[in-house]
MARLUM-410159 format. One record per residue (C-alpha): x, y, z; residue in three letters. Coordinates in steps of 0.5 Angstrom, whole numbers, plus 500, padded with zeros to 3 digits. Last residue first. Layout:
// MARLUM-410159
xx,yy,zz,resn
X,Y,Z,ALA;
...
// end
This chain:
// MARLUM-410159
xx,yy,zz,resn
116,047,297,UNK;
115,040,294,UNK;
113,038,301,UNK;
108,043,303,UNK;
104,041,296,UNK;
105,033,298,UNK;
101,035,305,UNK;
096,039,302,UNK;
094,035,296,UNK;
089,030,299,UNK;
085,037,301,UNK;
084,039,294,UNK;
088,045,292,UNK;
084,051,289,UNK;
088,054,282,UNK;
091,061,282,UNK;
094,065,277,UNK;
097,072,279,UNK;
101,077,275,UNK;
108,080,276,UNK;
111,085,272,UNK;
117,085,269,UNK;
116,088,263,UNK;
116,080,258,UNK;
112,078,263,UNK;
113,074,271,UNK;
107,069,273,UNK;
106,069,280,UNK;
103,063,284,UNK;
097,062,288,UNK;
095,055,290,UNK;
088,056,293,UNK;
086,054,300,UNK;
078,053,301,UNK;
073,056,307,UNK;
071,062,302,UNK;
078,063,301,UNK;
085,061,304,UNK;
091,063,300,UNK;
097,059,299,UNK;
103,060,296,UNK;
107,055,292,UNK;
111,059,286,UNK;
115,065,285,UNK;
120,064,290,UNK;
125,070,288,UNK;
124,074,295,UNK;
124,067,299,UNK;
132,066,296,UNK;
134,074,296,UNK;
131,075,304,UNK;
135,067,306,UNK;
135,069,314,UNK;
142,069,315,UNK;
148,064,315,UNK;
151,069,311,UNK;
154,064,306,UNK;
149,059,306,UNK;
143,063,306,UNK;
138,061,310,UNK;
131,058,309,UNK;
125,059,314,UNK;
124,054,319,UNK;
121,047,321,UNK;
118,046,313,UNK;
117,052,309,UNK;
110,055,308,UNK;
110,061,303,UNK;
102,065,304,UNK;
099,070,299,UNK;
096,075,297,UNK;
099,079,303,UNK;
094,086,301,UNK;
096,094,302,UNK;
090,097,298,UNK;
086,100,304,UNK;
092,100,309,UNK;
095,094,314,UNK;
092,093,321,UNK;
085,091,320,UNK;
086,087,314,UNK;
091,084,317,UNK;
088,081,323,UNK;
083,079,318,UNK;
087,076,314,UNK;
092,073,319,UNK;
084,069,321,UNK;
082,067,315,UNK;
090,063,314,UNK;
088,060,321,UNK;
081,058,319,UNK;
084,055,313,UNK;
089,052,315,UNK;
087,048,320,UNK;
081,046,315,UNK;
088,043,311,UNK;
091,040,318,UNK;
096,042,321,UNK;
103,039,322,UNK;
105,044,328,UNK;
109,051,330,UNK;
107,053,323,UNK;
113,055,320,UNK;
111,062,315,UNK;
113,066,309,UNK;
108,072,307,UNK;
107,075,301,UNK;
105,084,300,UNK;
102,087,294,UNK;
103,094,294,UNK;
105,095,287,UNK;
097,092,285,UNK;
095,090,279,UNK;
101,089,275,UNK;
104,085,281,UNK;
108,088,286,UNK;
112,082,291,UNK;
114,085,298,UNK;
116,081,302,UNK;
114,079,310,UNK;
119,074,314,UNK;
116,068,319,UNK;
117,063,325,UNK;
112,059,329,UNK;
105,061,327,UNK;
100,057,331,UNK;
101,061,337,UNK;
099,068,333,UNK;
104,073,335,UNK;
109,071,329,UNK;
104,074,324,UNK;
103,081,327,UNK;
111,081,328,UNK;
112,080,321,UNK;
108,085,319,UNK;
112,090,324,UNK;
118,088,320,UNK;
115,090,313,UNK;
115,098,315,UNK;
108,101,312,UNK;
111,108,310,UNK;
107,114,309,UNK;
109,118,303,UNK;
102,119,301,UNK;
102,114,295,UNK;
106,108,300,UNK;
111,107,301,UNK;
114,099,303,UNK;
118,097,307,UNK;
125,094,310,UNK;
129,101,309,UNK;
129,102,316,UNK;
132,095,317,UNK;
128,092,324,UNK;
125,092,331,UNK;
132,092,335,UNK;
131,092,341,UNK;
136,095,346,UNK;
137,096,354,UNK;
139,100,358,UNK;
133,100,364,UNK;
130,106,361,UNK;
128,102,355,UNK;
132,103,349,UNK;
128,103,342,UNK;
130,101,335,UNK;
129,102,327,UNK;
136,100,324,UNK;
139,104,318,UNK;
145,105,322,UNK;
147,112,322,UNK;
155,112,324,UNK;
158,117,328,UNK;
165,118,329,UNK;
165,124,324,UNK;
158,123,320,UNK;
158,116,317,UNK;
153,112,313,UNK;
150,117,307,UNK;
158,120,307,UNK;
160,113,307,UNK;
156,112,300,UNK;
158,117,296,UNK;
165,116,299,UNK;
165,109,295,UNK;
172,106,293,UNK;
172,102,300,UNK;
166,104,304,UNK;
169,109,309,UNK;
174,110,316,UNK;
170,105,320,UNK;
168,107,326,UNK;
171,104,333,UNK;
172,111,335,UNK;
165,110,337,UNK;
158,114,336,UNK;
152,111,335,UNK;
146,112,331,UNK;
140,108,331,UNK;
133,109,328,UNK;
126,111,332,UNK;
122,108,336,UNK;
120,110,343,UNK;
121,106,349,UNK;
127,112,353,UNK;
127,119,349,UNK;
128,121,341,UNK;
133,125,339,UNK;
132,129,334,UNK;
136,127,326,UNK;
129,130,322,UNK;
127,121,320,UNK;
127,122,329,UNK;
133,119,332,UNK;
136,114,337,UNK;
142,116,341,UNK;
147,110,342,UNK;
154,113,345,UNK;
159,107,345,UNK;
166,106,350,UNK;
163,101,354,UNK;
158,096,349,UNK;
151,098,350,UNK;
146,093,353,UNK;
142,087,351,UNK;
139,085,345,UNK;
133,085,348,UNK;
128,080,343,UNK;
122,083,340,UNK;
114,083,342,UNK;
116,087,349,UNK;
115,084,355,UNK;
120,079,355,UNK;
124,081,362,UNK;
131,080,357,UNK;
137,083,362,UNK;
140,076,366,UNK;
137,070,362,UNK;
139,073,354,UNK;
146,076,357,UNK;
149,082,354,UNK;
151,085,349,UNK;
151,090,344,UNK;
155,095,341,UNK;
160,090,336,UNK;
163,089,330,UNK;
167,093,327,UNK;
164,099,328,UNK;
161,099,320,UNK;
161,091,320,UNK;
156,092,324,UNK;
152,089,331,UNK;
148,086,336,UNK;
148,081,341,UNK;
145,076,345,UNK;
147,071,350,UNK;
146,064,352,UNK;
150,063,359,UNK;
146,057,364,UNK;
148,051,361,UNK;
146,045,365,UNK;
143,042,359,UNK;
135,043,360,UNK;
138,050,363,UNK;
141,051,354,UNK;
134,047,352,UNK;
130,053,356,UNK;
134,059,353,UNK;
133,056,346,UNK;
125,056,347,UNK;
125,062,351,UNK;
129,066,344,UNK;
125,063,339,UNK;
119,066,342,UNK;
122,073,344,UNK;
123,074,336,UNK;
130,073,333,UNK;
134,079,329,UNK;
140,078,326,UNK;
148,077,327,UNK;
148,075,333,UNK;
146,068,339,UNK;
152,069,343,UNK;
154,062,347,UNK;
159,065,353,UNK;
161,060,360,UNK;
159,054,356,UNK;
163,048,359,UNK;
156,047,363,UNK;
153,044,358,UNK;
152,038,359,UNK;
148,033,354,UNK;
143,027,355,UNK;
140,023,350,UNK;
134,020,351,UNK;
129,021,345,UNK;
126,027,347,UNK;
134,029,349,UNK;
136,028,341,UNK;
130,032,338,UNK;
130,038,342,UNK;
138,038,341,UNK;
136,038,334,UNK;
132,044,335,UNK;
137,047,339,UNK;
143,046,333,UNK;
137,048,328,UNK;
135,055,331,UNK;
143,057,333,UNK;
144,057,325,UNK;
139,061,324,UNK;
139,065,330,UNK;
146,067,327,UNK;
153,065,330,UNK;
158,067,336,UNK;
162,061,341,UNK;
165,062,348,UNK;
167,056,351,UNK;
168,051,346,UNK;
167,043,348,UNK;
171,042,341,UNK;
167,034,340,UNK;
160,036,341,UNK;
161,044,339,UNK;
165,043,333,UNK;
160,037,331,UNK;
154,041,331,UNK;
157,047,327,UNK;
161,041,321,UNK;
154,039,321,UNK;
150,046,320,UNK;
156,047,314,UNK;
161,052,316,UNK;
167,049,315,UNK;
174,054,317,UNK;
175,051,323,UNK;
179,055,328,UNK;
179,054,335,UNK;
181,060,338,UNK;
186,060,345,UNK;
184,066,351,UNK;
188,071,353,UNK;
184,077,353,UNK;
188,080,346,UNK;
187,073,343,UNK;
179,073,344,UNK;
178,080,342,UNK;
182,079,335,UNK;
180,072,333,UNK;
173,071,335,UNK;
170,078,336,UNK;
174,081,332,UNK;
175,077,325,UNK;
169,073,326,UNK;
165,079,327,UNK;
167,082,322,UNK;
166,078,317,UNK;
170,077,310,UNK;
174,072,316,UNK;
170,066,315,UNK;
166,064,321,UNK;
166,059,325,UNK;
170,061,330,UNK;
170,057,337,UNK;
173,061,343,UNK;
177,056,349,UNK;
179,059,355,UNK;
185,059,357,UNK;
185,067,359,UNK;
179,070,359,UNK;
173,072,355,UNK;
166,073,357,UNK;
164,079,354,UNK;
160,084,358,UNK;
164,090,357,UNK;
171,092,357,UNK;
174,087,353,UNK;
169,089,347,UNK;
170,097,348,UNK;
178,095,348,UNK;
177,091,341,UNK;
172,096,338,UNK;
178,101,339,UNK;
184,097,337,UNK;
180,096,330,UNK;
178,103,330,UNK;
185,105,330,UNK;
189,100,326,UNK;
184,104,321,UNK;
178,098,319,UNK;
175,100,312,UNK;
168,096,310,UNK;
168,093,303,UNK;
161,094,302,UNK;
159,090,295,UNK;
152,093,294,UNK;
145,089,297,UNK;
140,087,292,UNK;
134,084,298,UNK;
138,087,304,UNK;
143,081,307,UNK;
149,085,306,UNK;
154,082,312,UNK;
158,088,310,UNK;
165,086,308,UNK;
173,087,311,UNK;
178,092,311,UNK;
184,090,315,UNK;
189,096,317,UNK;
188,101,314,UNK;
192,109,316,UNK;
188,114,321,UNK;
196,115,324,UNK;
202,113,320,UNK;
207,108,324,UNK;
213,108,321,UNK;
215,101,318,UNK;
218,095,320,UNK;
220,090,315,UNK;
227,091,315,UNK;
231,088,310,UNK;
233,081,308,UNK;
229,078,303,UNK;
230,072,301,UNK;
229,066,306,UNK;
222,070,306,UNK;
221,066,298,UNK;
220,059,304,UNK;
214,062,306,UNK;
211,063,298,UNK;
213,055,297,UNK;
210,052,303,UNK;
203,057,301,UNK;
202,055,294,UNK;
205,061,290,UNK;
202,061,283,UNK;
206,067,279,UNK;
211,061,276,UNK;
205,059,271,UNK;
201,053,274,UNK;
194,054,273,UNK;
189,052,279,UNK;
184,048,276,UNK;
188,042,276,UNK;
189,042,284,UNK;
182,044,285,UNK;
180,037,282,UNK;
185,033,285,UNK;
183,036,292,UNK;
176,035,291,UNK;
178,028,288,UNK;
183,027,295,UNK;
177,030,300,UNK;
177,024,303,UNK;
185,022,303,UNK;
187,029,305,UNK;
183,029,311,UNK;
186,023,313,UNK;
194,025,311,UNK;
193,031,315,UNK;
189,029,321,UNK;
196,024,322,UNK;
199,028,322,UNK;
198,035,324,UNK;
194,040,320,UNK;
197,047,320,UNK;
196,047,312,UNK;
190,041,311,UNK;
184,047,308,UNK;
189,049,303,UNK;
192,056,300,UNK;
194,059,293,UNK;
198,065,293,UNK;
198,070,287,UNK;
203,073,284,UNK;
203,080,280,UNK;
196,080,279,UNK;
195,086,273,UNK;
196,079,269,UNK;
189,077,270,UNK;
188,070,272,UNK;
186,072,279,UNK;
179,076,275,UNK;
177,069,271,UNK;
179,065,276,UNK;
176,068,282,UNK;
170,063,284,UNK;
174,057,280,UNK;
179,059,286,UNK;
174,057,292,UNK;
177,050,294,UNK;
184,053,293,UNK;
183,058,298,UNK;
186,065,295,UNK;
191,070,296,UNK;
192,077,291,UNK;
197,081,289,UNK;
198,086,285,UNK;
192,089,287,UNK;
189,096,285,UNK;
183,093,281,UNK;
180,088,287,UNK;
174,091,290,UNK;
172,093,281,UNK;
174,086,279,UNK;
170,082,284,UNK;
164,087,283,UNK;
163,086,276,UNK;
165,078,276,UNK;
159,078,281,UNK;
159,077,288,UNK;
159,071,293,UNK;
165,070,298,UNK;
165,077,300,UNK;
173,079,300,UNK;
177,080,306,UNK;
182,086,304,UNK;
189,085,308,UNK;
192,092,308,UNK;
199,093,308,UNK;
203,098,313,UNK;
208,092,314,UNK;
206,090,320,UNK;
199,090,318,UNK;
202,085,312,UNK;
204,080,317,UNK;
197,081,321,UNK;
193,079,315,UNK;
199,073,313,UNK;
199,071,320,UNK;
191,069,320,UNK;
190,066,312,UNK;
197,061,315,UNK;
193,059,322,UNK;
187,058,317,UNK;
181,063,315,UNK;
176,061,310,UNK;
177,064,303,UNK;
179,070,299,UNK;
184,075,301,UNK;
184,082,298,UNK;
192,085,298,UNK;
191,092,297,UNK;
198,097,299,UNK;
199,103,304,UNK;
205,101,305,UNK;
209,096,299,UNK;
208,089,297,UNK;
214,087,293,UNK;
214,080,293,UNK;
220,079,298,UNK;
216,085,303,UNK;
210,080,302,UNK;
215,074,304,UNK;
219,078,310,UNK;
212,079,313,UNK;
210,072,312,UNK;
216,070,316,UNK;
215,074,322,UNK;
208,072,322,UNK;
210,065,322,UNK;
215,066,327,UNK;
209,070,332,UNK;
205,064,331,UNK;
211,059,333,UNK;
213,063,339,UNK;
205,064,341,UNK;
203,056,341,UNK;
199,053,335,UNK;
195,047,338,UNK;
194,042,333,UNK;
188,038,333,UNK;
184,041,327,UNK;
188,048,328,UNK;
188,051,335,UNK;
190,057,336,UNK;
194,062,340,UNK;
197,057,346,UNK;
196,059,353,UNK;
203,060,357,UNK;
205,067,353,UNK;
200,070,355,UNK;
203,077,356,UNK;
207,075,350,UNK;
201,074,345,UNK;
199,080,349,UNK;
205,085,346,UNK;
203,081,339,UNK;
197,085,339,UNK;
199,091,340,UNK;
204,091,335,UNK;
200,088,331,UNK;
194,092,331,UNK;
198,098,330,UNK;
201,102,335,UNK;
202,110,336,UNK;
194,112,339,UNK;
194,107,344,UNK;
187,106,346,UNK;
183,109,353,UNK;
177,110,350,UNK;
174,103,354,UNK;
179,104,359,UNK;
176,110,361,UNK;
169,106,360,UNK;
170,101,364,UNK;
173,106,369,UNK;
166,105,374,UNK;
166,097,373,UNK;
159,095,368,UNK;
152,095,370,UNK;
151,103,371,UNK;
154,104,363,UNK;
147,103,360,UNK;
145,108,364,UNK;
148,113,358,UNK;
144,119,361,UNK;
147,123,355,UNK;
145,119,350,UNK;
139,116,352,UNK;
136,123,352,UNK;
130,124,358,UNK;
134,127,363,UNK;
134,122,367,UNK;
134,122,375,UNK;
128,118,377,UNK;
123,124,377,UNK;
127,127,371,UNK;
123,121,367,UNK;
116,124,366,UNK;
121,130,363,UNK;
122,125,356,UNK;
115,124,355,UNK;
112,131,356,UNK;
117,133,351,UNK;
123,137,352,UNK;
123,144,347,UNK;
131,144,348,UNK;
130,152,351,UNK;
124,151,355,UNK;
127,144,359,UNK;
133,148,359,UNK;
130,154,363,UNK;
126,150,368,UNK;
132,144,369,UNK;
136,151,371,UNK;
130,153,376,UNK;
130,146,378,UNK;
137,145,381,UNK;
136,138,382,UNK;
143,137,382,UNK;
143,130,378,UNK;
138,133,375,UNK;
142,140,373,UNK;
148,137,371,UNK;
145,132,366,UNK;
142,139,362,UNK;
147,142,362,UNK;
150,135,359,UNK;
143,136,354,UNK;
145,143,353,UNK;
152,142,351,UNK;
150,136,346,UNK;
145,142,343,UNK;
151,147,342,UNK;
155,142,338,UNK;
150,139,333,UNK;
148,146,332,UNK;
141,148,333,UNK;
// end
C-alpha cells in the first residue's frame, strides 16, 4: 500500500476513535491489518500509530504546533534573525570573556563582514569552510555570508588530510583559528585558496582580559603566529574587516528558496564514521528553530545560555546560538572545551540554560559529589534549564545526577534528544517531570511541536505504542543532503522524513527512549542480529557495575567474539571480582547465543573514557585497546590481551594475575 494512501486511512482511522463510530473502526481495522496490540488502545482514544494520535502534542499549548510550521517562507536566517535582535534590543546578543556585545554592535560587525566577503569576491551559492571554535567574529562571518546567499561550512575538527581536502575542494576562501591551523596547513596552503582568514581566542576580549590572556598563552601565541605563513592571501581578522572599507556595492541578494545556509557536521561517533557535512537550507533551519521555541525549552528573554560547543555541531549553533538569540535571550561564548574550563564556566558565569553530553555532565556531578561530602555548598537555583544530550545515559546515572541537582536547590535537569540531519532537536523535556524510571533506559522526553515520529519494522510498518523498532520523523527542519554524497542522503532522507538509525520505543504517554544505534551489532550466520546495546543494558543492570560500552572484537577463532568496558561502582577487591565477573558470564551465557562469548572484561577507573572532540563516550578509543582485560576462571583472574597478525586478525593470549597485582593492573589501564 502507498505511502499516501496508508496515512489517509490511519487519519481515517483517528476520526473514527475520536468518534467512536465503531462499524468505520471495524472496517478500517481489517483494511490496515491492525494487530492485537495496537487495537487494545482504542479503548483510551488511540489508534495505535504514534504518528497519528501524536500525544505528545497534549503538553504543549493548542497552537504550539501551528506556530511550530508557521515559518517565513521569503527570508533567510539572517533576516529573520536580525528582525529579533531588534525586537530585543535591550538584552545584549553575547557575552565574550566579560564583554558584553550589544545588538547594534553585532548587527554592525555582520554588516561589515558582509562587505568584506563581497571585497573578497565571494560569490551566492559559494563554499566557505570554517574551522574552529566560535567567537563573536566566527558568528557575524556565518550570518555575513548568509546575507550575502553564501554558506558557512563548519568543518569536523578531527578528519584525515583525504577528507579535509574532498569537503574543502570547491572553496576559494577558507577561515581559520590560529590555534588550529597546523590541522589544516597542508590543505589551506594550497593555491586554490585565494585568501584565508586567520582568527584568535582574544578577539572581542575586552582589556584588560585581553593582555592577561595573551600573556599566558603568549608561547602557544608565538608558536601559532610562526606557523601561519605570511603571504599577502593570510588575513588576520582586524586587517580582513578593514578590506570592507573597499567595497561599496550592494551586499544583498535576492532571496532563493531551498538555497544553503550553514552546513555543519554529523557527531559521527560509530567506530570508522564517514565525514558528513549536513546541509541546512534557510528554511530548515528557521524550521528547527521555531519547532525549538515552541516546545519545552526554556529560553527567554535576559537569560543567560552557555555555549560550549564549537560550531561544527549542530546543537551549538541552534540550540545554543540561534534559538536562544531568536527568544531573547544573551549567549555567553567560550570557546574552551576542557572539563575544567566547563567547571569554571558554569561557577563563575552562572548560566541559566546550558546543553552538554552525559559524559561531560558524569564528571561535573561527580565532582559536585565530591565537593559537597567534604562540605562545600552550592546553589543552583539560577538553573532554569540544564540539558543532559548528545548520547545515551542509563536511568541509574540520571537518579544520581538528578539527586545532586535537588541537593543544590536546582530543580530543572533536562533531557534531550537529537541529529545534526534535523538540525538539532526532536526531543526535550524535563528528566524530574516525565521520567517515571520503570524502563531500564533514560526518557528522552517528548517530540518537538512541529515533528511527526513514527517507529517502524526493518519492512518500513509502523510499529505501536512500547514496541522497538527504528525512528523516522517527519520535519521540514531536514537537512537537504549529505554535502557531496547523494548516495548516502538517499539511504538517509526521504522527502522530509529523515531514518534515523536509532532503535527506540514511545510509550502511550509520549514519551521516548532511545535504546541504541541500529548499526551497533553484530550478525550472526542466520542473519539474526545480537544488538550490542542490549548487552550493555544487561551489564549495567548489576548493582556493582556503575557504567559500560560492549565492543565487538573478532578474533581468528571466533568472529562473534565480544569485550566489555565497565566502572565498577566501588574499588572491589579481587575475590570481589571473580565472583562478580562469574556472575556476568552466567548471566551472558543465558542471554547471548551459542558461539557469542564476551572474552573479555575492560575496567576504567570512575567512567568510561570520552573523546575530547566530541565529548561522547570514546567508541573509536575502547574499540583500539588491545591490551588489559580480565576475565575470571576457575575462582582466578586472567589477563587477556589480543595480539594482532600480519591478516588482521586477532589471537588471544592470557596469563593469571596474582592477587597483589590487581589494583597496579587497574591503574595501568
Amino acid at each position: 500500500m502507498e505511502r499516501q494512501m496508508l496515512e489517509k486511512l490511519k487519519q481515517d482511522l483517528k476520526v473514527a476513535v475520536d468518534n467512536k463510530d465503531y462499524n468505520k473502526i471495524a472496517q478500517l481495522k481489517e483494511i490496515l491489518n491492525i494487530s492485537d496490540e495496537q487495537a487494545k488502545y482504542f479503548e483510551q482514544g488511540l489508534t495505535g500509530y504514534p504518528s497519528i494520535d501524536r500525544i505528545y502534542l497534549n503538553y504543549y499549548p493548542d497552537d504550539a504546533d501551528e506556530k511550530a510550521r508557521n515559518i517565513p517562507l521569503d527570508k533567510t536566517v539572517w533576516d529573520v534573525m536580525k528582525e529579533k535582535i531588534l525586537e530585543y534590543y535591550d538584552y545584549p546578543v553575547l557575552e565574550y570573556f566579560g564583554k558584553l556585545i550589544q545588538s547594534e554592535e553585532f548587527i554592525e560587525t555582520v554588516d561589515t563582514w558582509a562587505r568584506t566577503f563581497r571585497a573578497m569576491g565571494v560569490e551566492p551559492d559559494e563554499i566557505v569552510p570554517v574551522y574552529g571554535p566560535l567567537t563573536p567574529d566566527m558568528a557575524a562571518m556565518a550570518f555575513a555570508l548568509n546575507r550575502i546567499g553564501a554558506t558557512a561550512y563548519f568543518l569536523k575538527l578531527k578528519m584525515s588530510d583525504e577528507d579535509l581536502a574532498k569537503e574543502t575542494e570547491a572553496a576559494k576562501i577558507a577561515i581559520v583559528f590560529d590555534g588550529m591551523w597546523s590541522n589544516v596547513a597542508k590543505e589551506f596552503s594550497k593555491n586554490k585558496f585565494k585568501k584565508v582568514i586567520i582568527s584568535t581566542i582574544t578577539e572581542d576580549m575586552p582589556s584588560p582580559k585581553k593582555e592577561i590572556v595573551s600573556f599566558l598563552s603568549a608561547i602557544q601565541a608565538k608558536k601559532n603566529h610562526s606557523q601561519v605563513p605570511h603571504e599577502k592571501k593570510y588575513v588576520w581578522v582586524d586587517n580582513a574587516k578593514q578590506i570592507a572599507d573597499y567595497y561599496t556595492g550592494n551586499v544583498d541578494v535576492p532571496f532563493v528558496s531551498n538555497r544553503l545556509a550553514f552546513i555543519t557536521s554529523s557527531s559521527g561517533t560509530s567506530i570508522g564514521a564517514t565525514v558528513k557535512g549536513v546541509e541546512a537550507t534557510n528554511e530548515s533551519i528557521l524550521s528547527q528553530i521555531y519547532s525549538t521555541c515552541n516546545s519545552s525549552i526554556p529560553y527567554a528573554p535576559g537569560l543567560k545560555v552557555l555555549n560550549h560547543f564549537p560550531p561544527t555541531a549542530a546543537t551549538s549553533l541552534n540550540s545554543l546560538f540561534l534559538s536562544p538569540i531568536f527568544c531573547g535571550a544573551t549567549v555567553s561564548i567560550d570557546p574552551r572545551v576542557s572539563f575544567n574550563d566547563f567547571y569554571n564556566q558554569i561557577m563563575t558565569l552562572k548560566p541559566n540554560f546550558i546543553i552538554n553530553t552525559s559524559s561531560m555532565w558524569e564528571l561535573f556531578f561527580a565532582k559536585i559529589e565530591q565537593e559537597l561530602n567534604a562540605g562545600k555548598k552550592f546553589d543552583f537555583s539560577f538553573a532554569t534549564g540544564w540539558m543532559i544530550g548528545g548520547e545515551g545515559t542509563s536511568v541509574k546515572k540520571l537518579k544520581w545526577m538528578n539527586d545532586i541537582m535537588r541537593r543544590c536547590n536546582g530543580t530543572r535537569l533536562y533531557g534531550g534528544y537529537g541529529l545534526s540531519e534535523v538540525f538539532s532537536g526532536i526531543c526535550i523535556d524535563r528528566i524530574d517531570v516525565k521520567t517515571d524510571y520503570t524502563k531500564p533506559i533514560a526518557c528522552v522526553g517528548i517530540p518537538q511541536a512541529g515533528m511527526v515520529v513514527r517507529i517502524v519494522d526493518e519492512n518500513g510498518n509502523e510499529l505501536s505504542y512500547n514496541q522497538r523498532g527504528m525512528l523516522e520523523v517527519d520535519t521540514t527542519a531536514a537537512m537537504k543532503g549529505y554535502y557531496n554524497k547523494p548516495g548516502l542522503t538517499v539511504k538517509t532522507k526521504n522527502g522530509n522524513t529523515i531514518k534515523t538509525g536509532d532503535i527506540v520505543e514511545i510509550d502511550e504517554k509520549g514519551y521516548l527512549y532511545v535504546w541504541g544505534r541500529s548499526d551497533n551489532h553484530i550478525t550472526l550466520e542466520d542473519e539474526s542480529k545480537i544488538l550490542l546495546f542490549d548487552v550493555e543494558v544487561l551489564l549495567k543492570n548489576n548493582e556493582c557495575v556503575s557504567d559500560a560500552i560492549v565492543l565487538s572484537k573478532p578474533t581468528e577463532n571466533n568472529k562473534n567474539n565480544l569485550v566489555a568496558h565497565i566502572v565498577w561502582t566501588e574499588d572491589y577487591t579481587y575475590n570481589q571480582k571473580v565472583e562478580f565477573i562469574k556472575q556476568f558470564n552466567e548471566q551472558l551465557n543465558e542471554f547471548l547465543p551459542k558461539g557469542v562469548v564476551v572474552s573479555g572484561f575492560a575496567e576504567h577507573d570512575k567512567m568510561l573514557p570520552y573523546s575530547p572532540t566530541t565529548l561522547k563516550k570514546d567508541r573509536n578509543g575502547m574499540s583500539a585497546q588491545n591490551e588489559g582485560y580480565i576475565q575470571a576462571v576457575n575462582g582466578q583472574l586472567f589477563n587477556v590481551n589480543f595480539i594482532k597478525n600480519e591478516n588482521g586478525q586477532y589471537s588471544t593470549e592470557c596469563a593469571i594475575i596474582e592477587q597483589d597485582r590487581v589494583k597496579k593492573l587497574k591503574k595501568v589501564v
